[in-house]
Residue frames as a rotation matrix with the C-alpha (Angstrom) as fourth column:
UNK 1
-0.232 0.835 0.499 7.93
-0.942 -0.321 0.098 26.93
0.241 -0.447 0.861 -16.95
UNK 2
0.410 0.025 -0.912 7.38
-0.012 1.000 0.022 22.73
0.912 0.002 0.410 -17.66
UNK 3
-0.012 -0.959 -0.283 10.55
-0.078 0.283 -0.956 22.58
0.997 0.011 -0.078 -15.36
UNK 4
-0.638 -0.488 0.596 9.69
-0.481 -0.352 -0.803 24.56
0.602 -0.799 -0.010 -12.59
UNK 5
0.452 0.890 0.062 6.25
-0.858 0.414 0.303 23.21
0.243 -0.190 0.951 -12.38
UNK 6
0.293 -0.419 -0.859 8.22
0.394 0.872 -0.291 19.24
0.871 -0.253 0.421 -12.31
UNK 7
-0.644 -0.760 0.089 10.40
0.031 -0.142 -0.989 20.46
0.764 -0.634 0.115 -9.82
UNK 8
-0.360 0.819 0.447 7.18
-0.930 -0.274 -0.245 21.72
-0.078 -0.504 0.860 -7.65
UNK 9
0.158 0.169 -0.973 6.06
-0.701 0.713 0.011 18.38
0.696 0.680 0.231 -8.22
UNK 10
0.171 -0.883 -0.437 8.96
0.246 0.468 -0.849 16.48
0.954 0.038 0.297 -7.27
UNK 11
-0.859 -0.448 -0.247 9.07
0.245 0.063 -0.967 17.77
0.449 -0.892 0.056 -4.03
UNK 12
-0.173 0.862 0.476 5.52
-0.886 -0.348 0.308 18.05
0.431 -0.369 0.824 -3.11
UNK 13
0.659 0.105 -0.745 5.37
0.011 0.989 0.149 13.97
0.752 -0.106 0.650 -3.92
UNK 14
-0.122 -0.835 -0.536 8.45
0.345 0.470 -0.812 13.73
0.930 -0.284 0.231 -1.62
UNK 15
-0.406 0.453 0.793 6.74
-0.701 -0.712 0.048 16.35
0.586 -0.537 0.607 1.20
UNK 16
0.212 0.718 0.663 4.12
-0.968 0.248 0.042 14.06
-0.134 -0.650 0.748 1.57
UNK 17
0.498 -0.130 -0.857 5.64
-0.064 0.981 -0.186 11.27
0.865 0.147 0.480 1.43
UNK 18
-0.684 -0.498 -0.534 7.56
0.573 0.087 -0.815 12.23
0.452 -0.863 0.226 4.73
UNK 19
-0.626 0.365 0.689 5.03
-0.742 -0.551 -0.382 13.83
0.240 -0.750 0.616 6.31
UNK 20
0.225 0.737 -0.637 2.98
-0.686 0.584 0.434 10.68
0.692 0.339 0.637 6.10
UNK 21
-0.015 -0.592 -0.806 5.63
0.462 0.711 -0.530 8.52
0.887 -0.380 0.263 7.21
UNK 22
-0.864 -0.295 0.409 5.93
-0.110 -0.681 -0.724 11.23
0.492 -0.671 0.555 9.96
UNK 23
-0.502 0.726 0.469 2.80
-0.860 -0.476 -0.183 10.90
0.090 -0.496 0.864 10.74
UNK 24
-0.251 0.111 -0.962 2.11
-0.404 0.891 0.208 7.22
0.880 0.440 -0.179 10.11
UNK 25
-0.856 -0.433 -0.282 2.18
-0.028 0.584 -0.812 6.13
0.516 -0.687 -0.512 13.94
UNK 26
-0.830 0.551 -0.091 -0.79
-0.300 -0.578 -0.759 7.93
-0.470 -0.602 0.645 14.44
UNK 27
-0.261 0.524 -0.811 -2.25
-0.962 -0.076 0.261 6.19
0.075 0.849 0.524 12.09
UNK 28
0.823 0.328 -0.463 -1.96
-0.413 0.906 -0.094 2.22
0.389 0.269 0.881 13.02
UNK 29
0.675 -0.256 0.692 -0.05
-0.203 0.837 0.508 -0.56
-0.710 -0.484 0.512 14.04
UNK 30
0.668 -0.148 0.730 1.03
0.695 0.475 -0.540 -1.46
-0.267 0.867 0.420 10.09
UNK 31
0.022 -0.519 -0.855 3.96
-0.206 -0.839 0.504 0.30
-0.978 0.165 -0.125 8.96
UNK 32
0.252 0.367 -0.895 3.76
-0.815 -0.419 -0.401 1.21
-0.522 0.831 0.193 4.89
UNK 33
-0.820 -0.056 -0.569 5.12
-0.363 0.820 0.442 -2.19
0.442 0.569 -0.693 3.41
UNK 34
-0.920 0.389 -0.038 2.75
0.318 0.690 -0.650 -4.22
-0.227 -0.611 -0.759 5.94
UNK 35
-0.095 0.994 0.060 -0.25
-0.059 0.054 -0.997 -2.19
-0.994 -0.099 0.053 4.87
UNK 36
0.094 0.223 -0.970 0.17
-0.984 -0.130 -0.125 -2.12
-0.154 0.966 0.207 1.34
UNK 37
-0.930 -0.281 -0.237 1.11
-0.260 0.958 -0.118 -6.05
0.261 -0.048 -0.964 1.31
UNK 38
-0.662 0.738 0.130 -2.07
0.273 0.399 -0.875 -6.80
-0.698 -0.544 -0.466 3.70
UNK 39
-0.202 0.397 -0.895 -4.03
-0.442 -0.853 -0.278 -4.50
-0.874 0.340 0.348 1.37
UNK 40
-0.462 -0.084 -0.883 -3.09
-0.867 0.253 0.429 -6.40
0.187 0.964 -0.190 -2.11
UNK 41
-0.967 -0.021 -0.255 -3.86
-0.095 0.955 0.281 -9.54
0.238 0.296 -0.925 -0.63
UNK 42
-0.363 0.916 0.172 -7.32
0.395 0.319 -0.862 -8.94
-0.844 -0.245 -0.478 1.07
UNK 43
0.093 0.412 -0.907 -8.04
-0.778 -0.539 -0.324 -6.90
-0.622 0.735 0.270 -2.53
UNK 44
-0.061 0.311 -0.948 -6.97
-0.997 0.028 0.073 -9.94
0.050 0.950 0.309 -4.48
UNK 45
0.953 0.272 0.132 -7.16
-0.299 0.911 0.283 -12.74
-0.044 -0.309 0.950 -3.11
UNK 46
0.546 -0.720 0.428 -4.15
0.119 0.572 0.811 -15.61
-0.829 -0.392 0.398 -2.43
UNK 47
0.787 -0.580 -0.208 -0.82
-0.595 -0.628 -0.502 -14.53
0.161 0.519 -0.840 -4.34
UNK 48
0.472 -0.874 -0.116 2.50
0.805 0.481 -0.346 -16.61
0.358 0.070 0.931 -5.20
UNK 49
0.334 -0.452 -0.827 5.17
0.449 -0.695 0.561 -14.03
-0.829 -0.559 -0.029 -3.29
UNK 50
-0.676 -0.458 0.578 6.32
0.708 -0.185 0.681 -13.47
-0.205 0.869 0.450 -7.23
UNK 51
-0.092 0.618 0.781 3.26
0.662 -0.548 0.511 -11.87
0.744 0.564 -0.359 -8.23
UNK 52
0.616 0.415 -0.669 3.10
0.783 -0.234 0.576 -9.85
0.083 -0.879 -0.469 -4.96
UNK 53
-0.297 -0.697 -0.652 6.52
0.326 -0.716 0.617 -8.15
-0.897 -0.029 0.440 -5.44
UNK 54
-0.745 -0.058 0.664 5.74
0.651 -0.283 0.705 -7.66
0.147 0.958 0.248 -9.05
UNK 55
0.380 0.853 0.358 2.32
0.703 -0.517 0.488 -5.99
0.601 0.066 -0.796 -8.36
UNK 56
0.706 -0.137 -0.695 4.42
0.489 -0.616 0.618 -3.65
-0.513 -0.776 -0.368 -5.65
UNK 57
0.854 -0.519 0.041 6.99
0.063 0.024 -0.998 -3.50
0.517 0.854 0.053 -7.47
UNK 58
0.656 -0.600 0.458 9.66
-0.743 -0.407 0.532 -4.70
-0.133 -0.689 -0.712 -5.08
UNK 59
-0.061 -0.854 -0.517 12.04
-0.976 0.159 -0.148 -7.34
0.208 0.496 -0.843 -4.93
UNK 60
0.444 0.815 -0.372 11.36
-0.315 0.530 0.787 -10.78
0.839 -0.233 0.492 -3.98
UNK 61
-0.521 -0.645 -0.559 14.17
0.738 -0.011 -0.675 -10.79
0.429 -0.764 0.482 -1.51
UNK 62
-0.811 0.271 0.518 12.69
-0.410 -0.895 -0.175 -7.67
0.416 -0.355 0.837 -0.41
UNK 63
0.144 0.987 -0.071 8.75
-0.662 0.150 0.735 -9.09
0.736 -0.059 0.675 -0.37
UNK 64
0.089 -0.066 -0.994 10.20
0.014 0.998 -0.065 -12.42
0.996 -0.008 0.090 1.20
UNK 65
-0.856 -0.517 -0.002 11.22
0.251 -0.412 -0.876 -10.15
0.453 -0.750 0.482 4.09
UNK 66
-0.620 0.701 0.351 8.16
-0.783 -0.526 -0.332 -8.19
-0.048 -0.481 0.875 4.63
UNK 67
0.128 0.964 -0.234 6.13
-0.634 0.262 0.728 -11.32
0.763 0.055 0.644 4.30
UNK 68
-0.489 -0.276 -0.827 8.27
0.645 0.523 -0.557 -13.56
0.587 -0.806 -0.078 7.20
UNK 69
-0.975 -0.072 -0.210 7.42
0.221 -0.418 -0.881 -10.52
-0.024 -0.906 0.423 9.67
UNK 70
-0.269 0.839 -0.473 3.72
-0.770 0.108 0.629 -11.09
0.579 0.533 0.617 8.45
UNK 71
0.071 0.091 -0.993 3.93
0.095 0.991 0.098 -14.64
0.993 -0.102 0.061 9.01
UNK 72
-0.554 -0.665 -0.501 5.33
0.401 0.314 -0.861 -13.93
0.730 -0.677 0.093 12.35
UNK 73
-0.898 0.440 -0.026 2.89
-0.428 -0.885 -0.184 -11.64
-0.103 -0.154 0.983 13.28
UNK 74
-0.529 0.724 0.443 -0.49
0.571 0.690 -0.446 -14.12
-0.628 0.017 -0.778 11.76
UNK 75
-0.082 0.545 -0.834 -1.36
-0.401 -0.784 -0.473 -11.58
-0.912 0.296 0.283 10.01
UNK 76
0.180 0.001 -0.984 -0.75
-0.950 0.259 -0.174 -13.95
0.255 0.966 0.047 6.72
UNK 77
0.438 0.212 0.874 -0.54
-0.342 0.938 -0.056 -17.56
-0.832 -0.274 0.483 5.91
UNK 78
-0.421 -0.297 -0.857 1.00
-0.879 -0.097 0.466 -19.41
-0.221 0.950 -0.220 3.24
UNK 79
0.296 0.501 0.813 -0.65
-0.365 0.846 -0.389 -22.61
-0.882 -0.182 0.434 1.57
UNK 80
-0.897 -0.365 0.250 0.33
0.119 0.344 0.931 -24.79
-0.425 0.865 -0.265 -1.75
UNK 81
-0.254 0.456 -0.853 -1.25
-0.776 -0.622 -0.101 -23.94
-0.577 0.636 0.512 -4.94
UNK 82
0.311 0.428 0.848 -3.61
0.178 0.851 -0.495 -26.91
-0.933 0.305 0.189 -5.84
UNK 83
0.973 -0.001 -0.230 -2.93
-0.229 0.072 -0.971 -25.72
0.018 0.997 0.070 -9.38
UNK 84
0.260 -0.959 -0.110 1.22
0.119 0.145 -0.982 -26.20
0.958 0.242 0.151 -9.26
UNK 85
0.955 0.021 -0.296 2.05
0.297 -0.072 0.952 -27.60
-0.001 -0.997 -0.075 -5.24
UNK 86
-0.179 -0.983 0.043 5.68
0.942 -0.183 -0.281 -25.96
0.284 -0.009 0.959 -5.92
UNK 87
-0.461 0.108 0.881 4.16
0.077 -0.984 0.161 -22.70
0.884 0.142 0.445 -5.14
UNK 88
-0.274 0.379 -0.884 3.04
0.913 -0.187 -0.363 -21.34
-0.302 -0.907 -0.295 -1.78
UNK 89
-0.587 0.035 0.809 0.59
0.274 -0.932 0.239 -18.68
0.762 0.361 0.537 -1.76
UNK 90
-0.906 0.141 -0.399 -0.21
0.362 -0.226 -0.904 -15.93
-0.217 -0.964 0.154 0.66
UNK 91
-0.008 0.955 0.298 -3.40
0.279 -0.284 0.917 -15.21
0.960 0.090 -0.264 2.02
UNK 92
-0.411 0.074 0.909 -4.34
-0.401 -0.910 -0.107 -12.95
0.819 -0.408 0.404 4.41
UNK 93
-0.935 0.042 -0.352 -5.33
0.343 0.346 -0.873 -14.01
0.086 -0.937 -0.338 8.17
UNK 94
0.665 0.712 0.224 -8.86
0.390 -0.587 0.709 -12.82
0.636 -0.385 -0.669 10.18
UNK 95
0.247 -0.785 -0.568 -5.87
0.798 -0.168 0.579 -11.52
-0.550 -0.597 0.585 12.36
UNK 96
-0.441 -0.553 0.707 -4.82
0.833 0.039 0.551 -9.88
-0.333 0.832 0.444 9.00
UNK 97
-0.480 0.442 0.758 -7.61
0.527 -0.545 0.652 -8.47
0.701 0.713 0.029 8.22
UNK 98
0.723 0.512 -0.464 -8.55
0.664 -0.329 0.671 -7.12
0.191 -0.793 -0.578 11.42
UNK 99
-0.208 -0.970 -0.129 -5.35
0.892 -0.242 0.383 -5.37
-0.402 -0.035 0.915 11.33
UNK 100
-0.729 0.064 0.681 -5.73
0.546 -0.545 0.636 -4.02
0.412 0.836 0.363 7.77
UNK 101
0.484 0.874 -0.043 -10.02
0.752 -0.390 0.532 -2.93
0.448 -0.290 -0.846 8.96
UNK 102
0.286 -0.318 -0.904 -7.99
0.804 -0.434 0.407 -1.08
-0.522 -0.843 0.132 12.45
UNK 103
-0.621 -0.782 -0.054 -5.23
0.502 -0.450 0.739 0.83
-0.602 0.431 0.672 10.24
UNK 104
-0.765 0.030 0.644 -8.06
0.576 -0.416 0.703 1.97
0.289 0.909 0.301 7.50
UNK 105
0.483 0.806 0.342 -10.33
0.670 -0.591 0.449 3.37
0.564 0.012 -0.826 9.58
UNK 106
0.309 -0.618 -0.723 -7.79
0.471 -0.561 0.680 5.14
-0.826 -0.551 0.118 12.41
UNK 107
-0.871 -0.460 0.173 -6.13
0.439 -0.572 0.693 6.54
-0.219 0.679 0.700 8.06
UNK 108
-0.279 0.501 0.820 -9.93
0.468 -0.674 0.571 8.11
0.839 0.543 -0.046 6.99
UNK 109
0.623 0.337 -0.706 -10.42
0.715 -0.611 0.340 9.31
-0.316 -0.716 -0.622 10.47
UNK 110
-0.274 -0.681 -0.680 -6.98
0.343 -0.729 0.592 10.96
-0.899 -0.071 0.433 9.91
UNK 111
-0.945 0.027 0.325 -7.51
0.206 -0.725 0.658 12.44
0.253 0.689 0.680 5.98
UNK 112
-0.080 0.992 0.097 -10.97
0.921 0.036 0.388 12.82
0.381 0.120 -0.917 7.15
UNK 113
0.503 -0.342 -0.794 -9.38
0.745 -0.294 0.599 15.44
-0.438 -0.893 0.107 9.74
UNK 114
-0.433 -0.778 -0.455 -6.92
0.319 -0.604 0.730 16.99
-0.843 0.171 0.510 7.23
UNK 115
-0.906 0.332 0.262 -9.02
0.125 -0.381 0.916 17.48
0.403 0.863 0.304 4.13
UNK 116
-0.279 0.957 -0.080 -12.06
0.868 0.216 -0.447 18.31
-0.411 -0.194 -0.891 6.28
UNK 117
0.220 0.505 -0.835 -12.27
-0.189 -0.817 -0.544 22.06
-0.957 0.278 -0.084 4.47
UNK 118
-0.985 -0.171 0.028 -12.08
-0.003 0.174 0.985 20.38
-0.174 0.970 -0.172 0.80
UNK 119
0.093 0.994 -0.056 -15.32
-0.964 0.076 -0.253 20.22
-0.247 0.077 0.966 -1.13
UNK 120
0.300 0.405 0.864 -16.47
-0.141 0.914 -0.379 17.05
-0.943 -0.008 0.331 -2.26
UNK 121
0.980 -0.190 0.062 -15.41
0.021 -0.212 -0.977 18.17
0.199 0.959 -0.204 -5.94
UNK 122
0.460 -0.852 -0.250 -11.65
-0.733 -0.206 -0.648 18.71
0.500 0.482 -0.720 -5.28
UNK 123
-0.147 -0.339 0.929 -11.37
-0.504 0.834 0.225 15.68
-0.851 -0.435 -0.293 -3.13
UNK 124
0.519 -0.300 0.800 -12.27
0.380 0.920 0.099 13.69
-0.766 0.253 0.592 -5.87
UNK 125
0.907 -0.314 -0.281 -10.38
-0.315 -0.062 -0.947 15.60
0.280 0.947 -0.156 -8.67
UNK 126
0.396 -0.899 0.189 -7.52
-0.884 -0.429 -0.188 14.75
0.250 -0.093 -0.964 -5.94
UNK 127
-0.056 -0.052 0.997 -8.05
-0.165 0.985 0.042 10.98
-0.985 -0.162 -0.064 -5.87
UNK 128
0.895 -0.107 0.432 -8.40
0.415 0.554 -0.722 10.50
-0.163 0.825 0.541 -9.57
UNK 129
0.577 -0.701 -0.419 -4.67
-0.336 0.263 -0.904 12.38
0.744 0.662 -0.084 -10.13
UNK 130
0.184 -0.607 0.773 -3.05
-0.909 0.193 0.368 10.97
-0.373 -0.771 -0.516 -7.25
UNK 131
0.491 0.361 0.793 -4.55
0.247 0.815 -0.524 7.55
-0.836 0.453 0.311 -9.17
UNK 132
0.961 0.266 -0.081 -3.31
0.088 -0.568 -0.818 8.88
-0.263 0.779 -0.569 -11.91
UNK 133
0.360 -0.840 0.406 0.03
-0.928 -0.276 0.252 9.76
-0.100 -0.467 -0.878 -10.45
UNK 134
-0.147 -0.675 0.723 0.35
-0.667 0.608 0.432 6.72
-0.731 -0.419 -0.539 -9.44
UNK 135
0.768 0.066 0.638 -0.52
0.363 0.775 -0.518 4.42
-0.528 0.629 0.571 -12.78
UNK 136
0.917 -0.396 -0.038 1.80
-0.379 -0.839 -0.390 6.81
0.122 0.373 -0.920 -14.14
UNK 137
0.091 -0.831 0.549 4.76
-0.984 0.009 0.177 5.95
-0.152 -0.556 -0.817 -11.85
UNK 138
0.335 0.371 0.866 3.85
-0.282 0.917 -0.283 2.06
-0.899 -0.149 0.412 -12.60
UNK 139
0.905 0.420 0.065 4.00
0.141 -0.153 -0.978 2.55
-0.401 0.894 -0.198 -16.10
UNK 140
0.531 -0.779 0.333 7.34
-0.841 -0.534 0.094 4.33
0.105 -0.330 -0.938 -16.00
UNK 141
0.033 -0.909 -0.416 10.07
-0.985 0.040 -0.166 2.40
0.167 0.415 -0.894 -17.30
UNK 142
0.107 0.336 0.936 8.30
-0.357 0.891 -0.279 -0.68
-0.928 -0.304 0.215 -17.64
């Protein structure tokens, strides 16, 4: 029973993960590294490119990528780190964040659209485990 339930799971998470992507154009400008990148930094302020991949959990060869086509784009900046000038950290653009603003309201029009017959109760029981989900998946072989 456990099993089948995982299994159900396991390919729901993977469902919507391509139907998203599938559906992503309709959604913005930012494809899914570029908004989650743009995201971390206007949430946390200026980031070494280390702590950025770590907090994504990607590589920094990987991050180093998605942040050049950033850079290239204005959507980010990099500047030395008065505390230790061996470090360049990124910070988000008004370019950047006008981006990020565009992309999040064009995504709650859109779940606004698809979860308009939820109540107000099972939307959030489906943002705290999605949250959930995902500290999970963080966690997870760490």
């Amino acid at each position: 029973m456990k099993r089948e339930a995982l299994q159900s799971i396991e390919y729901q998470v993977a469902l919507l993960v391509r139907l998203t992507t599938a559906h992503s154009p309709k959604l913005g400008v930012l494809d899914r590294s570029e908004y989650l990148i743009l995201y971390q930094l206007q949430a946390s302020g200026p980031l070494g490119i280390n702590v950025l991949a770590e907090q994504l959990m990607i590589s920094i060869s990987t991050a180093s990528r998605q942040v050049r086509n950033l850079e290239t784009k204005a959507y980010i900046t990099r500047q030395a780190d008065p505390k230790n000038r061996r470090i360049s950290l990124l910070q988000i653009t008004e370019e950047g964040s006008a981006a990020l603003s565009r992309v999040q309201e064009a995504r709650a029009a859109g779940y606004d659209e698809i979860l308009e017959g939820w109540s107000k109760e099972e939307l959030n029981q489906l943002e705290m485990n999605l949250s959930r989900l995902n500290q999970s998946f963080k966690k997870w072989n760490k």
